[in-house]
N, C-alpha and C positions, 0 to 999 in steps of 0.2 A: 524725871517723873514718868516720860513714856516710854517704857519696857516694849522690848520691842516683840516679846511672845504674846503681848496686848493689842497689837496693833490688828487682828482682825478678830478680837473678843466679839467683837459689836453682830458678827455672821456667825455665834456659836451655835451649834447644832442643838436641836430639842432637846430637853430633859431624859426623855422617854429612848433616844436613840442611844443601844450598849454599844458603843465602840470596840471593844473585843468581839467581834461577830464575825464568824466564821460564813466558808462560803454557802455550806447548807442550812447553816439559822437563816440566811439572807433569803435563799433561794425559799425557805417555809416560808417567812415573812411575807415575802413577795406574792406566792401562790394565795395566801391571809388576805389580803390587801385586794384581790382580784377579786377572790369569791366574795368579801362584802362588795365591792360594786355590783357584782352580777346578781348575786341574790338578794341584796338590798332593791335592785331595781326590777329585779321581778317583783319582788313584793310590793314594793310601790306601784308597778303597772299593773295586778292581779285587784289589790286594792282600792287604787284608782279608778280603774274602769268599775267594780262594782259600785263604790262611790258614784261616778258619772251616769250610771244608769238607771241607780235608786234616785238622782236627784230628777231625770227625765222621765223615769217612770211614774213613781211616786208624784199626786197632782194637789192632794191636801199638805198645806205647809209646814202642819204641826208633825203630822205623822214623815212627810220629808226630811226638816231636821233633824229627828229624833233616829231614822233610819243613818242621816250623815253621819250624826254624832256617834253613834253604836261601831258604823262602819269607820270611825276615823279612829276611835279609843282601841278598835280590833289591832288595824294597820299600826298605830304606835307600839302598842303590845306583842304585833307579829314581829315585826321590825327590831324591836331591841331583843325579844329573844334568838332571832338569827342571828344579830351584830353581838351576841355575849358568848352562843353558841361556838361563834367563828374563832371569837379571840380564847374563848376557854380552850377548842380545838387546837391554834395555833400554838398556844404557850403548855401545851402540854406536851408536845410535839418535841417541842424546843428545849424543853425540862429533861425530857426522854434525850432527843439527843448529847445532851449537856454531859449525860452521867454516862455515858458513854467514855 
């Protein structure tokens, strides 16, 4: 019963990873994978600090929250339109290469 092309099923790689992947889809993917940390985390630190400052600045409670809330709805909205940006950039990239 135990096959032995089984025996490391249990470490199979994500769904998401093509296994036919050449050296330059890799090297796009990789360069992909960079700029969402870096620009992810600019935008969480551009964000953030506005956040932190509205919350110091800001001394009435109502009008505090209301400025977080705003400021925090922006940052999710910044945030995923960078992270779809990147991947749309990426996989068109990789499409382009492809038909090559």
């Amino acid at each position: 019963m135990n096959q032995p092309g089984r025996k490391y099923a249990r470490f199979a790689v994500p769904h998401s990873f093509p296994p036919e992947m050449h050296f330059g889809e890799a090297i796009i993917r990789v360069i992909g994978a960079l700029a969402r940390i870096f620009l992810g985390s600019i935008v969480f630190a551009v964000c953030g600090a506005y956040i932190w400052y509205s919350w110091v600045a800001i001394h009435n409670v109502f009008l505090r929250l209301a400025a977080v809330t705003a400021l925090s709805l922006i940052f999710f909205a910044a945030f995923g339109a960078v992270m779809f940006a990147i991947h749309m950039g990426v996989e068109s990239v990789v499409r382009r290469m492809q038909g090559n």
